[in-house]
Backbone atoms as SQL, in Angstrom:
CREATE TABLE atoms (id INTEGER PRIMARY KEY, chain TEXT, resi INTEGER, resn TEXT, atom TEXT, x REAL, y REAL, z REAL);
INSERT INTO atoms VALUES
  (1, 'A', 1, 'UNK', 'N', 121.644, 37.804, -61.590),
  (2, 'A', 1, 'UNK', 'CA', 121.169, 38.986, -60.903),
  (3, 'A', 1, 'UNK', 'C', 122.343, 39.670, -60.210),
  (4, 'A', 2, 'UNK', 'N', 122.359, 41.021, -60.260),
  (5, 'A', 2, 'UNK', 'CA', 123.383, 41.826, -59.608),
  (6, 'A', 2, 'UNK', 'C', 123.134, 42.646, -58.210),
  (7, 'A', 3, 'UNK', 'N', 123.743, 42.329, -57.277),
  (8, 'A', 3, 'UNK', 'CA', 123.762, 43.351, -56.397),
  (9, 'A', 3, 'UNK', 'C', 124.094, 44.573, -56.087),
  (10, 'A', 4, 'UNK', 'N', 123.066, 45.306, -56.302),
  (11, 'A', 4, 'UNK', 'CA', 123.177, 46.676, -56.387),
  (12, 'A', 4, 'UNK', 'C', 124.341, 47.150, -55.235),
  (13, 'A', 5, 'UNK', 'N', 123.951, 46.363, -54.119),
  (14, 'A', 5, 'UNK', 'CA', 125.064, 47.094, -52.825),
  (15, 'A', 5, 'UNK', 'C', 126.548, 47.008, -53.213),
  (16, 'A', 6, 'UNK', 'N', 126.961, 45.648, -53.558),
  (17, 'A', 6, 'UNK', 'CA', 128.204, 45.132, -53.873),
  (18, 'A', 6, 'UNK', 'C', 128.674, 46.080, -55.249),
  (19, 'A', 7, 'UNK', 'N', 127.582, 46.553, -56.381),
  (20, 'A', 7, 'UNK', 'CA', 128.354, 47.817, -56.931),
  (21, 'A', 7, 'UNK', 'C', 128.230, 49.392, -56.697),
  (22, 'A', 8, 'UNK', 'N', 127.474, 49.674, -55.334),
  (23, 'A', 8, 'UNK', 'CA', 127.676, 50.935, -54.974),
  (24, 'A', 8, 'UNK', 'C', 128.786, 50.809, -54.081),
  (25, 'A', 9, 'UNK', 'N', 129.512, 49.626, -53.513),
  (26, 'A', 9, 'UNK', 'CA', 130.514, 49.757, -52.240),
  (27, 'A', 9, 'UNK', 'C', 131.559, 50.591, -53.144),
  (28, 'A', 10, 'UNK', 'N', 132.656, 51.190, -52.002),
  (29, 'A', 10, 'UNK', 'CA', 133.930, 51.348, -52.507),
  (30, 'A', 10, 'UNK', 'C', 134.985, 50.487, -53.423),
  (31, 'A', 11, 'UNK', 'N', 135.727, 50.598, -53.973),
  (32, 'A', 11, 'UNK', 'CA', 136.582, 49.609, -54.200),
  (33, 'A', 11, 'UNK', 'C', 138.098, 49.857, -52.798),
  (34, 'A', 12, 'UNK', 'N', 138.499, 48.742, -52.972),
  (35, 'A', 12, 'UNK', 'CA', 139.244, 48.601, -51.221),
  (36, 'A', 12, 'UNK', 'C', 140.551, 49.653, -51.665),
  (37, 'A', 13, 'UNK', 'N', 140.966, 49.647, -53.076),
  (38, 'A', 13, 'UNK', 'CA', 141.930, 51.127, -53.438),
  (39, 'A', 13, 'UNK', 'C', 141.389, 52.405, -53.046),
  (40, 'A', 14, 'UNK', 'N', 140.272, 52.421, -52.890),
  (41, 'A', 14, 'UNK', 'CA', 139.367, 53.759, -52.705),
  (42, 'A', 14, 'UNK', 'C', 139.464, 54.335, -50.931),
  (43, 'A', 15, 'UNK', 'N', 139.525, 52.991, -50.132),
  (44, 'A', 15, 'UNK', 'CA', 139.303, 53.307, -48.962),
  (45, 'A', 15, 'UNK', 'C', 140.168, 54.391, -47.896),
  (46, 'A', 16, 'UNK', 'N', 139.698, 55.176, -47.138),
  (47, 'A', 16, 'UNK', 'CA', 140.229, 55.894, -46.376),
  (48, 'A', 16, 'UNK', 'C', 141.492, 55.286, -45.518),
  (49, 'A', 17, 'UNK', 'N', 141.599, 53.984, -45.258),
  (50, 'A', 17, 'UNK', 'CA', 142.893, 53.224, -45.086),
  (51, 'A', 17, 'UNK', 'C', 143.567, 52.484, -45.232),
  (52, 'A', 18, 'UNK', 'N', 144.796, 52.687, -44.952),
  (53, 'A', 18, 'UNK', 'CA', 145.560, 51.651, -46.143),
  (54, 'A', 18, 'UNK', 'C', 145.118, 50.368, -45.148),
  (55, 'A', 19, 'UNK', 'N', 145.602, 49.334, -45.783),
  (56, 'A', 19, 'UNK', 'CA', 144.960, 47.794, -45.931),
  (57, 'A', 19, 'UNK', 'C', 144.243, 47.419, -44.774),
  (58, 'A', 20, 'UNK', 'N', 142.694, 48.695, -45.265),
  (59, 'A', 20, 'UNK', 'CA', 141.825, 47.972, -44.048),
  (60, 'A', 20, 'UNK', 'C', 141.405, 47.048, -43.615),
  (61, 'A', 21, 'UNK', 'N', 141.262, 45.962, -44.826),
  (62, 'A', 21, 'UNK', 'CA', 140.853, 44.594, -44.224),
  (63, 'A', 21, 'UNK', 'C', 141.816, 43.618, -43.511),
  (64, 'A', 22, 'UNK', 'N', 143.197, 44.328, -43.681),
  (65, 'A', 22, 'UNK', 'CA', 144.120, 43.576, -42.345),
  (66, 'A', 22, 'UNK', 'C', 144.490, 44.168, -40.745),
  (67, 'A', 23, 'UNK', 'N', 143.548, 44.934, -40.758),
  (68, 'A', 23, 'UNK', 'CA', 143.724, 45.973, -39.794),
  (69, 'A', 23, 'UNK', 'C', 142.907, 44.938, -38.480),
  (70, 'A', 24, 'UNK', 'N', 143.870, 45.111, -37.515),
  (71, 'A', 24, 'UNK', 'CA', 143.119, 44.437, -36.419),
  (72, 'A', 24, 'UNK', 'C', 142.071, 44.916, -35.506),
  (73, 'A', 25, 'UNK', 'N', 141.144, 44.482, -35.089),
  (74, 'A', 25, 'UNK', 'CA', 139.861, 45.021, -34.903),
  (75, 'A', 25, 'UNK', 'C', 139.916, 45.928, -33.878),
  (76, 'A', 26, 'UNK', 'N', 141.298, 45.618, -33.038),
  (77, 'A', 26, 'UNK', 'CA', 141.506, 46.420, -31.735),
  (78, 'A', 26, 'UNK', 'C', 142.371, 47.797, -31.841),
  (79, 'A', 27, 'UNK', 'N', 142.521, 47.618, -32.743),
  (80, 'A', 27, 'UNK', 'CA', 143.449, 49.002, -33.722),
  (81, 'A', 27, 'UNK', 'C', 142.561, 49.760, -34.161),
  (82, 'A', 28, 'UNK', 'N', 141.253, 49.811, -34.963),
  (83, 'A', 28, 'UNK', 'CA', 140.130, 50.278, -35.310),
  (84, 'A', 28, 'UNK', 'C', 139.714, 51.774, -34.812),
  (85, 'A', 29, 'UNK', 'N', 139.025, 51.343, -33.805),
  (86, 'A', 29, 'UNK', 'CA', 138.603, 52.918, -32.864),
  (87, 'A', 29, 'UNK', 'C', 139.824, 53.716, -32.953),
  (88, 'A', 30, 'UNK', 'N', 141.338, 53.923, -33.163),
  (89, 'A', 30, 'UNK', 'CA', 142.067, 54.394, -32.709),
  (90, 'A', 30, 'UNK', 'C', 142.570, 55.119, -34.743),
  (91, 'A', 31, 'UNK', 'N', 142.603, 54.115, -35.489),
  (92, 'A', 31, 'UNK', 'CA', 142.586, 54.526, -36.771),
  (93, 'A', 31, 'UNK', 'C', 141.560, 55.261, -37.350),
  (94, 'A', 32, 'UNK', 'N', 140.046, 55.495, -36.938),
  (95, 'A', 32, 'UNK', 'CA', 139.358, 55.733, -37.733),
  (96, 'A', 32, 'UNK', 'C', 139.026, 57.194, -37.092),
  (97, 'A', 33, 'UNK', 'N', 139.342, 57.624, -35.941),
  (98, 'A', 33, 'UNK', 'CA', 139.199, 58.873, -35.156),
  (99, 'A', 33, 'UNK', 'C', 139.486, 60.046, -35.828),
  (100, 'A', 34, 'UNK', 'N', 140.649, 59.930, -36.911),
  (101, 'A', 34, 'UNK', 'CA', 141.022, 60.953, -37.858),
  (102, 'A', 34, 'UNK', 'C', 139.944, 61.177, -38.684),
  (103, 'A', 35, 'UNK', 'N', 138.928, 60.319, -39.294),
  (104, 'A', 35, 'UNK', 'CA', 138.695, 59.764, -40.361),
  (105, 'A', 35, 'UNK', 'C', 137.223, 61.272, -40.513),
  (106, 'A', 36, 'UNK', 'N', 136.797, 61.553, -41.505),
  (107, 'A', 36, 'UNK', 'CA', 135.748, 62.482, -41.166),
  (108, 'A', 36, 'UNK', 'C', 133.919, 61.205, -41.530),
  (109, 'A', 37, 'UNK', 'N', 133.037, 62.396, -41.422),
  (110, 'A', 37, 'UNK', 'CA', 131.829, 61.234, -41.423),
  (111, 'A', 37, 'UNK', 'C', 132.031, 60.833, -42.688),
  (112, 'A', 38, 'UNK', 'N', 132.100, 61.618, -44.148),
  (113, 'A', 38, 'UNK', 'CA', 132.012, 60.552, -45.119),
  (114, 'A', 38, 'UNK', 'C', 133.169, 59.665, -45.275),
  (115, 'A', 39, 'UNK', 'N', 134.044, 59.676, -44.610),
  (116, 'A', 39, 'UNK', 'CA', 135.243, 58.654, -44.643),
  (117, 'A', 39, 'UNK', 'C', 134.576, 57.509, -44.093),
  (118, 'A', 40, 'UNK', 'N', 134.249, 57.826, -43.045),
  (119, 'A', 40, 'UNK', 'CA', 133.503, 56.572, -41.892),
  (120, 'A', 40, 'UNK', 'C', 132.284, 55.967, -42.261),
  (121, 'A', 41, 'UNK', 'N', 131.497, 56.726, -43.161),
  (122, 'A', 41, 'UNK', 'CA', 130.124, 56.232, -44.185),
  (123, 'A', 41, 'UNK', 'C', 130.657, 55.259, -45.293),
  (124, 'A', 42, 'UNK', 'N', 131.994, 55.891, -45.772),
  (125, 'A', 42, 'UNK', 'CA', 132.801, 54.678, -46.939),
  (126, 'A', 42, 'UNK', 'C', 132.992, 53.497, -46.305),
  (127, 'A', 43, 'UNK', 'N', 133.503, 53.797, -45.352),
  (128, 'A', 43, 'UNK', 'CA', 133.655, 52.038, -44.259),
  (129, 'A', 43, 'UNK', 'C', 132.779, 51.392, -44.344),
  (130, 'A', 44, 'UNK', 'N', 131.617, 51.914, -43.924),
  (131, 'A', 44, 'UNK', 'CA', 130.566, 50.976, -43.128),
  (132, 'A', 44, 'UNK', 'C', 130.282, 50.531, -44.192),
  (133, 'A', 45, 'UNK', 'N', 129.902, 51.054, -45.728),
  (134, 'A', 45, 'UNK', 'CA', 129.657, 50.403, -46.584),
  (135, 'A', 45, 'UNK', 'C', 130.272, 49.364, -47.579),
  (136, 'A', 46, 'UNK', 'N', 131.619, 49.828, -47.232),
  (137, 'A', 46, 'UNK', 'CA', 132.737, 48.826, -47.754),
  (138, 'A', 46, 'UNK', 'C', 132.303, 47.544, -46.899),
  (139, 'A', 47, 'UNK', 'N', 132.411, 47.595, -45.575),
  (140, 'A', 47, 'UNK', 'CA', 132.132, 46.274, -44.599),
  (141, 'A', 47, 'UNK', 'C', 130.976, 45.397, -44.831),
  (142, 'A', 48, 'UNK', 'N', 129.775, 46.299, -45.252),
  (143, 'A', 48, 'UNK', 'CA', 128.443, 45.211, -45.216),
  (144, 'A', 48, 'UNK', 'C', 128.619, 44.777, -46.136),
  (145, 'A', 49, 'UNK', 'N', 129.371, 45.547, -47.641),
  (146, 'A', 49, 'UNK', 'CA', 129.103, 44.382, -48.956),
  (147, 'A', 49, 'UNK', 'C', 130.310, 43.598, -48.967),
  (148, 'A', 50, 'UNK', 'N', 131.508, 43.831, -47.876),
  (149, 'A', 50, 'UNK', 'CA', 132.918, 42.517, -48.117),
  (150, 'A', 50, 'UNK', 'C', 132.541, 41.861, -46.733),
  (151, 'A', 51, 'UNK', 'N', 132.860, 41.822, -45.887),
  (152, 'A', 51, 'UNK', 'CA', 133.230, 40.985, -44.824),
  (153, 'A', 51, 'UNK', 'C', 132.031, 41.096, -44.024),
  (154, 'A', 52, 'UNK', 'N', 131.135, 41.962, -43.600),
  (155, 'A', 52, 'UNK', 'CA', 130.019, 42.461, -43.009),
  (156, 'A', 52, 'UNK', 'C', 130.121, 41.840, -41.550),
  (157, 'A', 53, 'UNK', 'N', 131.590, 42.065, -40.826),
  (158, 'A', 53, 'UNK', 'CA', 131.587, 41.654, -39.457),
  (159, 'A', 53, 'UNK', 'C', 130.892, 42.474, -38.671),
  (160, 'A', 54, 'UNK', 'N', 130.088, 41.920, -37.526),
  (161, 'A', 54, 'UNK', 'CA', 129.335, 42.688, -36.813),
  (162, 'A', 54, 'UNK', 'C', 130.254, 43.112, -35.673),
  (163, 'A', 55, 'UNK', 'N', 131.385, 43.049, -35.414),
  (164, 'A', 55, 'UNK', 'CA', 132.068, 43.981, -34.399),
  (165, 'A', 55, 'UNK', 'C', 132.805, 45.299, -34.962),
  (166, 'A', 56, 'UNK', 'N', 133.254, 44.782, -36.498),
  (167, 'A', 56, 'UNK', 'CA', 133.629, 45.969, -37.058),
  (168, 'A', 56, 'UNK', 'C', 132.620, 47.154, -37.552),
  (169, 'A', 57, 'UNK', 'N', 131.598, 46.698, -37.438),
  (170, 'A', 57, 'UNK', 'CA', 130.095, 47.520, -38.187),
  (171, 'A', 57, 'UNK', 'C', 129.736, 48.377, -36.840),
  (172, 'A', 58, 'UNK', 'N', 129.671, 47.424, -35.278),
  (173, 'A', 58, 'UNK', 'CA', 129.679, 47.789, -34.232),
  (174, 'A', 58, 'UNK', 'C', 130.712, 48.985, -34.081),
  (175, 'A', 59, 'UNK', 'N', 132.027, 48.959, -34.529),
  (176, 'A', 59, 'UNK', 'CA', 132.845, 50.201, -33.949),
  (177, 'A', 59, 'UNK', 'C', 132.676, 51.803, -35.227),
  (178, 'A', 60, 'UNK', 'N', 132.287, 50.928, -36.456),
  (179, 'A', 60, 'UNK', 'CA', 132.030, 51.754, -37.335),
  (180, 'A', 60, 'UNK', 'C', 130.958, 52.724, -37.435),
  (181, 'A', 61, 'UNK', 'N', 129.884, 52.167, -37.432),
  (182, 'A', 61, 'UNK', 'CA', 128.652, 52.569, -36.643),
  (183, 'A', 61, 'UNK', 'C', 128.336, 53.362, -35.643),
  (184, 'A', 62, 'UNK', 'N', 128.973, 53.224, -34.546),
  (185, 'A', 62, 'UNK', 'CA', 129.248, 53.755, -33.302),
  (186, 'A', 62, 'UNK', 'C', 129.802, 55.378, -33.554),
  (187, 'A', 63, 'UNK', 'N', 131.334, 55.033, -34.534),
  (188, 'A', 63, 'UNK', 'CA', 131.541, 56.798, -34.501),
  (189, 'A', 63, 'UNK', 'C', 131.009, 57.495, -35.718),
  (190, 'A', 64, 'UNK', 'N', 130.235, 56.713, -36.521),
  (191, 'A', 64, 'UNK', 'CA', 129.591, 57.515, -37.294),
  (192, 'A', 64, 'UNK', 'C', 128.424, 58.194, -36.864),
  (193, 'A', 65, 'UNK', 'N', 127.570, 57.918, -35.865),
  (194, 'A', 65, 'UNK', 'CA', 126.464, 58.008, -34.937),
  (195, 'A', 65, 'UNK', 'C', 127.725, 59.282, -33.877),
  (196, 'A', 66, 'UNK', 'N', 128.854, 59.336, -33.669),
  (197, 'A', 66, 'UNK', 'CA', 129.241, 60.354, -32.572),
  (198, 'A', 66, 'UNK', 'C', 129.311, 61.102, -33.884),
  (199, 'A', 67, 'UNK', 'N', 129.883, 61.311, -34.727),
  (200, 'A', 67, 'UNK', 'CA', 129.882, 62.257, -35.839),
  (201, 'A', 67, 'UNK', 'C', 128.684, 62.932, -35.940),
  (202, 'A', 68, 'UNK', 'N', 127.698, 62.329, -36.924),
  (203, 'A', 68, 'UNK', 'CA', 126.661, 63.126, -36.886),
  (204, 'A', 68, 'UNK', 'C', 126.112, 63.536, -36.117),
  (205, 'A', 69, 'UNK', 'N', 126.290, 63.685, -34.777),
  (206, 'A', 69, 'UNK', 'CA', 126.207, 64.379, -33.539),
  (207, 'A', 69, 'UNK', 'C', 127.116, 65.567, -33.150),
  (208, 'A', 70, 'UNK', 'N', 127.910, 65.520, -33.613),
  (209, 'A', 70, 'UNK', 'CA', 128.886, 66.849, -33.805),
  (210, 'A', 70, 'UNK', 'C', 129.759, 66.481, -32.934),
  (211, 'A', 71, 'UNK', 'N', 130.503, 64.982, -33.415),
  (212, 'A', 71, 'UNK', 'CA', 132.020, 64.979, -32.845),
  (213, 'A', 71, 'UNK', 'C', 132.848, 65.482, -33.774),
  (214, 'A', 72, 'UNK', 'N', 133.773, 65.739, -33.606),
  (215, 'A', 72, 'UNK', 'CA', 135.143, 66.394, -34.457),
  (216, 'A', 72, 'UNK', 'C', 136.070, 65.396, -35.189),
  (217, 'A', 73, 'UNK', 'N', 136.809, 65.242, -35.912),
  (218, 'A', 73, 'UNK', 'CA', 137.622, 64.128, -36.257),
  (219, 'A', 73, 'UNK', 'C', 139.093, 64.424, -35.328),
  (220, 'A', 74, 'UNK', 'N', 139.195, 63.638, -34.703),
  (221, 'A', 74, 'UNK', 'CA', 140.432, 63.834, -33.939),
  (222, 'A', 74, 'UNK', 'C', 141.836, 63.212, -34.599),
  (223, 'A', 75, 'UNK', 'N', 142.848, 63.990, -33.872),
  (224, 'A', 75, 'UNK', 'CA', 144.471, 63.049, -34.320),
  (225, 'A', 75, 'UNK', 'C', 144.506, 63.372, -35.430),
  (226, 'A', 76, 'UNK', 'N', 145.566, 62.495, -36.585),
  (227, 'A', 76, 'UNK', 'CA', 145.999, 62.875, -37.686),
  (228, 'A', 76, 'UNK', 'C', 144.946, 61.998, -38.423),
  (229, 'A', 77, 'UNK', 'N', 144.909, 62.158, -39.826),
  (230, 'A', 77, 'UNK', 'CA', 143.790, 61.959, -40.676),
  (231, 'A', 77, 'UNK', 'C', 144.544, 59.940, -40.909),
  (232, 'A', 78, 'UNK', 'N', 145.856, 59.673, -41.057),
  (233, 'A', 78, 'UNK', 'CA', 146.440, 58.561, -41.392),
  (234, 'A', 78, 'UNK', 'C', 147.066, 58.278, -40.698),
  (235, 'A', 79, 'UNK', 'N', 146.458, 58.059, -39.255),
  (236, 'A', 79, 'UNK', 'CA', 147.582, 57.515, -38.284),
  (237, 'A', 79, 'UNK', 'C', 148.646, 56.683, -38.635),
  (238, 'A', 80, 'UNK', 'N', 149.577, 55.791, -37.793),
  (239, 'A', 80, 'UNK', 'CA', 150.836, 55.558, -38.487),
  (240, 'A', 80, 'UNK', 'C', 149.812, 53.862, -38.293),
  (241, 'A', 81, 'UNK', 'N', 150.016, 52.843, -39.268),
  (242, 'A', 81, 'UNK', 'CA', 149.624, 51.844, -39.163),
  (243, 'A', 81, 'UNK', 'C', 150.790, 50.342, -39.459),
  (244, 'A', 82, 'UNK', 'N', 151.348, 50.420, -38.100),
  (245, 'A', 82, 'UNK', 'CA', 152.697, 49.646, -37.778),
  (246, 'A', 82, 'UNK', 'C', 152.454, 48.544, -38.654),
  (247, 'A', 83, 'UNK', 'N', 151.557, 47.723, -38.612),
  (248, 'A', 83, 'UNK', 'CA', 151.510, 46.466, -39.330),
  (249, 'A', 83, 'UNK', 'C', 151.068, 46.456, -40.328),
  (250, 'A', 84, 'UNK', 'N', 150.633, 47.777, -41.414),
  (251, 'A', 84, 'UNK', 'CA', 150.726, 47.658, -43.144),
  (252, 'A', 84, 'UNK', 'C', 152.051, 48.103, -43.306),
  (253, 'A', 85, 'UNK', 'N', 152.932, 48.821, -42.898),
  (254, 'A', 85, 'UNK', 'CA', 153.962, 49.531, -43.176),
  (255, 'A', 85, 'UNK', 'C', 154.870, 48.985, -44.444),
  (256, 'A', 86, 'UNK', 'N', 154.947, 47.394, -44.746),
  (257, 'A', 86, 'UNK', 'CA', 155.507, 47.121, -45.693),
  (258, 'A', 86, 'UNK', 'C', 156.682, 47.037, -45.435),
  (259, 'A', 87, 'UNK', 'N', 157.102, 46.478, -43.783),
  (260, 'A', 87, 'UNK', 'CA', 158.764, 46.247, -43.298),
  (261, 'A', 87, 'UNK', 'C', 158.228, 44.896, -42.709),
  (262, 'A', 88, 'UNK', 'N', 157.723, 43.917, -42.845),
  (263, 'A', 88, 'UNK', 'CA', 157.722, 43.205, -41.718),
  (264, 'A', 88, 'UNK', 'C', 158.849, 41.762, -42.478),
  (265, 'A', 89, 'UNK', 'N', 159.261, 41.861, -43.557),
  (266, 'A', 89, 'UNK', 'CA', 160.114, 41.300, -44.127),
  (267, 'A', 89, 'UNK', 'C', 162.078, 41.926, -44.039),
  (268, 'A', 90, 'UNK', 'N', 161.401, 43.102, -43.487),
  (269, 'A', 90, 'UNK', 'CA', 162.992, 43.529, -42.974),
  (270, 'A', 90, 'UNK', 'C', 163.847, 42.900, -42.097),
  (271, 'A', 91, 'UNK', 'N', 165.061, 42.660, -42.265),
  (272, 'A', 91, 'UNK', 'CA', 165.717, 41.966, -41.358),
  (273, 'A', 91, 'UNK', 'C', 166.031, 43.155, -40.013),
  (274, 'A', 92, 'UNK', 'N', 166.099, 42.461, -38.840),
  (275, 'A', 92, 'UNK', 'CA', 166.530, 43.028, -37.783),
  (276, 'A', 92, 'UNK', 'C', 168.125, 43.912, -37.813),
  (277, 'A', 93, 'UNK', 'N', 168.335, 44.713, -37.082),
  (278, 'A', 93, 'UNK', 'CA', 169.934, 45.489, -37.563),
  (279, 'A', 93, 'UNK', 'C', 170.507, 43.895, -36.171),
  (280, 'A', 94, 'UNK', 'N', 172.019, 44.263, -36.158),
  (281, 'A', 94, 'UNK', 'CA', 172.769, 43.212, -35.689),
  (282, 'A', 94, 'UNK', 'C', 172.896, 43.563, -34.113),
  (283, 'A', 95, 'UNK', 'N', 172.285, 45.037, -34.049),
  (284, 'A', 95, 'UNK', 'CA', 172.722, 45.590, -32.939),
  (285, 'A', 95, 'UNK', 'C', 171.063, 44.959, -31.952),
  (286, 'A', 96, 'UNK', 'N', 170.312, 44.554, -32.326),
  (287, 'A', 96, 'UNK', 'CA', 168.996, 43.890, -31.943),
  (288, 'A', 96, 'UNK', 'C', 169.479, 42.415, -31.719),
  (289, 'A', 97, 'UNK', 'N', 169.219, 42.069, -30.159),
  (290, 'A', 97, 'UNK', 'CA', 169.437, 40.901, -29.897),
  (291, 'A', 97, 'UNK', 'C', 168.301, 39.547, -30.309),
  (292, 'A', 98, 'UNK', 'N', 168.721, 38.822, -30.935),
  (293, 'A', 98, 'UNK', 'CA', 167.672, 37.623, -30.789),
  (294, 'A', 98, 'UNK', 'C', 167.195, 37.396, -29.747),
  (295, 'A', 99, 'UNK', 'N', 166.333, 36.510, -29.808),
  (296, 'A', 99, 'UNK', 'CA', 165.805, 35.195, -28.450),
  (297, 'A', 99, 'UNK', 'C', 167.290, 34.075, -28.048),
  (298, 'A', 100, 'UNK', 'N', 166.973, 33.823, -26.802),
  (299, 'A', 100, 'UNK', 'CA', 168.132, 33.216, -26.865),
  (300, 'A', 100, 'UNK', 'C', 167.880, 31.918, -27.453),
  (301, 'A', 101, 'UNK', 'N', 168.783, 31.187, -27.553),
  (302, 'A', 101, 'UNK', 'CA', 168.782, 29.452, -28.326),
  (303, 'A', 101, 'UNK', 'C', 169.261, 28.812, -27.120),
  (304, 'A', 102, 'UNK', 'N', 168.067, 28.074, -26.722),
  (305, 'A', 102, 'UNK', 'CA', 167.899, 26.959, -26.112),
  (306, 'A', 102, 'UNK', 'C', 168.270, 25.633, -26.577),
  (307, 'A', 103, 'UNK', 'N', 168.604, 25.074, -25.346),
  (308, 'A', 103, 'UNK', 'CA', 169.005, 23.493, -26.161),
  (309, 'A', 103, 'UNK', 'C', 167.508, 22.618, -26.548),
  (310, 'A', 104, 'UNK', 'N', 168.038, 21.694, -27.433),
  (311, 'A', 104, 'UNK', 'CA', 166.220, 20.674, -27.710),
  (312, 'A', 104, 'UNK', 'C', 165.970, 20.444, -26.560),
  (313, 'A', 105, 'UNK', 'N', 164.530, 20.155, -26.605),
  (314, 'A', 105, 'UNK', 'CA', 163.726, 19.238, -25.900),
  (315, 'A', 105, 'UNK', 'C', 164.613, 18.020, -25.162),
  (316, 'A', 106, 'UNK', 'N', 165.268, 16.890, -25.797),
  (317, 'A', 106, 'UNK', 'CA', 166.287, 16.076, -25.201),
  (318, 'A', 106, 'UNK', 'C', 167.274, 16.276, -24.874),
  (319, 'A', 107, 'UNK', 'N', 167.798, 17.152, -24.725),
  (320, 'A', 107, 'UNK', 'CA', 168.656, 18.033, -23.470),
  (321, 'A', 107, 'UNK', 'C', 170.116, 18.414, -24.765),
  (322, 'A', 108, 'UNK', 'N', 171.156, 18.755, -24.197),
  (323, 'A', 108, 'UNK', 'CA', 172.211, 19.011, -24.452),
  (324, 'A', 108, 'UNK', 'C', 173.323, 17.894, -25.173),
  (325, 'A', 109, 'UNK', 'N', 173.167, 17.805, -26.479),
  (326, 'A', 109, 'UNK', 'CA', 174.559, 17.013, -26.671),
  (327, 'A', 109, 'UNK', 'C', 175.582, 16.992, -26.867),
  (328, 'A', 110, 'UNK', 'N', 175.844, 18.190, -26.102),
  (329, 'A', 110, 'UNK', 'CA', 177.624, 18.659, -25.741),
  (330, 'A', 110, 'UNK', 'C', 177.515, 18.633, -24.780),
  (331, 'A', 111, 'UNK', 'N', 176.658, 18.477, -23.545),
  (332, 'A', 111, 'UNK', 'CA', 176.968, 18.116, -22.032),
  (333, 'A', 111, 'UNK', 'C', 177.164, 16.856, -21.954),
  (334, 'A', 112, 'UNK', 'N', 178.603, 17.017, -20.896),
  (335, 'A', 112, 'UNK', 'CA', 179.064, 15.629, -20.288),
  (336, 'A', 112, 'UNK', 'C', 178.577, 15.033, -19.596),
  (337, 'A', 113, 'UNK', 'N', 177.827, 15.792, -18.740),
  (338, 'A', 113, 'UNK', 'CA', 177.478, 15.242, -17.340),
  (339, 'A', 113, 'UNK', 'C', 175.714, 14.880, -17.573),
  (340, 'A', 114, 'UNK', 'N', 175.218, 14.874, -18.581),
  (341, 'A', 114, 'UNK', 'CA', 174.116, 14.001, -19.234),
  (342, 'A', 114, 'UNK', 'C', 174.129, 13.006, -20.129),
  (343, 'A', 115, 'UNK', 'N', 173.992, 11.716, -19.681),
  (344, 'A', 115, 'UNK', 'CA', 173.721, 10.608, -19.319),
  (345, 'A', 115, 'UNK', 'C', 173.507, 10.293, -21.364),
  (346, 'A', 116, 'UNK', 'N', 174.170, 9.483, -21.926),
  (347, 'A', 116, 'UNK', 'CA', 173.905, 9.226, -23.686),
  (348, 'A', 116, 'UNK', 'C', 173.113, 8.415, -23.585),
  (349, 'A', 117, 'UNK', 'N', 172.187, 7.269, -24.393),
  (350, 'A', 117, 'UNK', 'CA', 171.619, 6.626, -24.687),
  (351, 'A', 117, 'UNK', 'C', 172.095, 5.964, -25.634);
């Protein structure tokens, strides 16, 4: 038997943002503000037939309900989304300081004045 919902959803290439299902939930309200109502109708339906989280359905829901009320789509349509960007494998430039390097847990073994075993 086939589920009709699971083949009316979007496919996740289709969706109004790029890699929504890694998008963190607290990022959400702030990405989807661009988005117009049928952008935000593609969501909700993408969500109930993949993941069907009820906090994401909760924020989805929410501005689709201010939409059809005659909210506006605010901000840019593709906000900038720092963590799909496709750099997080970039190395740092040299001019970016590390963390500093701490000695181990068992202290220093180039200090003199701690005690060897």
């Amino acid at each position: 038997m086939e589920n009709n919902e699971m083949n009316d959803s979007p496919l996740h290439k289709e969706l109004p943002l790029p890699d929504y299902d890694h998008l963190p939930v607290g990022t959400l309200p702030t990405r989807i503000n661009g988005l117009d109502e049928a952008d935000v109708a593609q969501l909700v339906t993408y969500e109930k037939a993949h993941g069907n989280r009820l906090p994401i359905l909760q924020i989805l829901e929410k501005r689709l309900q201010d939409l059809q009320s005659g909210a506006e789509p605010s901000g840019t349509r593709n906000p900038t989304t720092p963590e799909v960007q496709g750099n997080a494998g970039t190395p740092q430039p040299s001019s970016v300081p590390g963390p500093p390097v701490n000695p181990p847990s068992h202290g220093d073994p180039t200090n003199p004045a701690q005690p060897r075993k």
